[in-house]
Legacy VTK file of the C-alpha trace (Angstrom):
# vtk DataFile Version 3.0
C-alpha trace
ASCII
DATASET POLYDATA
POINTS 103 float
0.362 -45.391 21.369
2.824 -43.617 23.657
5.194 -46.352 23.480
5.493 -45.833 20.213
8.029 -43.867 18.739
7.330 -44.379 14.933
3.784 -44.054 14.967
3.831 -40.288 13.462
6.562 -41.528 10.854
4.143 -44.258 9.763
1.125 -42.103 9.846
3.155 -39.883 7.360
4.484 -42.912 5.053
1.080 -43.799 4.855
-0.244 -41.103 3.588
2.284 -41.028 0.830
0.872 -44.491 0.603
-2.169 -43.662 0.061
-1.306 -40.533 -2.192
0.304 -43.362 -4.586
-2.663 -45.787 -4.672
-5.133 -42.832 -5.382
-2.989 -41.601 -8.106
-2.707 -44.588 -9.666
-6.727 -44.577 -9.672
-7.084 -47.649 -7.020
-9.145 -48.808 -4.564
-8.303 -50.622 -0.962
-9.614 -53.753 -2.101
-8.405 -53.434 -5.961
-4.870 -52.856 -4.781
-5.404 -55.471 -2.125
-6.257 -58.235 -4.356
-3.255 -57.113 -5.851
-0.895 -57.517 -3.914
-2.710 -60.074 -1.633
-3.935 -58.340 0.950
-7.323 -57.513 2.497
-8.628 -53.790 1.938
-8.843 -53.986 6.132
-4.900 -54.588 6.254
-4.030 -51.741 2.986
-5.950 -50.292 5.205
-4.003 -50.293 8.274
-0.828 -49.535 5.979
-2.637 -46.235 5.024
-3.309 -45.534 8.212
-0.072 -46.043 9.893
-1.727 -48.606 12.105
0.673 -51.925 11.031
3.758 -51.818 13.087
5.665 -54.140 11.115
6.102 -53.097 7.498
9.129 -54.465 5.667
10.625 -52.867 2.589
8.995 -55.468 0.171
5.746 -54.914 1.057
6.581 -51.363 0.425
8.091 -52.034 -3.113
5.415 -54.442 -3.901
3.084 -51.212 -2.660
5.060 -49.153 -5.258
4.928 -51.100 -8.291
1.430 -51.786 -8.075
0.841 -47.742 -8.059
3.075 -47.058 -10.576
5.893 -45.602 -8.588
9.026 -46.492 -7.029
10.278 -47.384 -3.897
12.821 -44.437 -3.589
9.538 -41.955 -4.269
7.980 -43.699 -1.171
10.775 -43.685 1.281
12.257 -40.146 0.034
13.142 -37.618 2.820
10.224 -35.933 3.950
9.692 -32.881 2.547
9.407 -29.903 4.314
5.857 -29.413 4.369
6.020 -33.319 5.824
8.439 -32.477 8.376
6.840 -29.480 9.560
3.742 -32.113 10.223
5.730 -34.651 11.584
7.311 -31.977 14.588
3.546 -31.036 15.315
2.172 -34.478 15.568
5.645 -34.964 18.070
4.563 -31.902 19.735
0.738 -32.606 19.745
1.874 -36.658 21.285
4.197 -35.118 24.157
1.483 -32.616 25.425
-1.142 -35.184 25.538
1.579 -37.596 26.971
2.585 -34.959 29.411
-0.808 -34.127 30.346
-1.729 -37.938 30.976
1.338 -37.523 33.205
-0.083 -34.768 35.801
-3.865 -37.122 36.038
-3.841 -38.425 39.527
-3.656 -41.647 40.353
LINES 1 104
103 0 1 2 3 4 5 6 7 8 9 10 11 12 13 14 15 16 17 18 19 20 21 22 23 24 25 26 27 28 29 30 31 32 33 34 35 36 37 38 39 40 41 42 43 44 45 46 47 48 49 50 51 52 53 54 55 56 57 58 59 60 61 62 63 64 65 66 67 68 69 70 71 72 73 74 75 76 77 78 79 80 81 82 83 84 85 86 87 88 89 90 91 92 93 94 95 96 97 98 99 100 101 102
């Protein structure tokens, strides 16, 4: 996942995600079915693993757990942005070590 610069932003929106649905007393698969997805893809969401995630999907995500969108896409706090800068700085020495390997 090098090449990808939001992955640790996603990771983090997922958990908030996740957070949300397990609040709101849900399963993957109940809040799936809701919304039309598979438990593999809310999954994913959770996860951070889905690239593409439009702002819909996120509202959608949000009214089915009983929040809002603005709760979900919030400024991170600074407990979340002190995680964010270590996963950065966890990614670039594993990046820069992968770096120095020989060919």
């Amino acid at each position: 996942m090098a090449d990808d610069s939001y992955y640790d932003e996603r990771f983090l929106l997922g958990r908030r995600l996740r957070a949300a649905r397990e609040k709101a007393g849900l399963s993957q698969a109940e809040l799936g079915t809701r919304l039309g997805w598979t438990q593999t893809l809310v999954s994913k969401v959770e996860g951070g693993e889905r690239r593409r995630l439009d702002v819909f999907d996120v509202r959608a995500f949000a009214v089915e757990c009983g929040t809002t969108l603005g709760a979900l896409l919030a400024p991170w706090t600074p407990a979340e942005q002190a995680q964010l800068d270590e996963l950065r700085r966890r990614r670039a020495e594993v990046e820069s070590e992968e770096d120095s390997w020989p060919s």
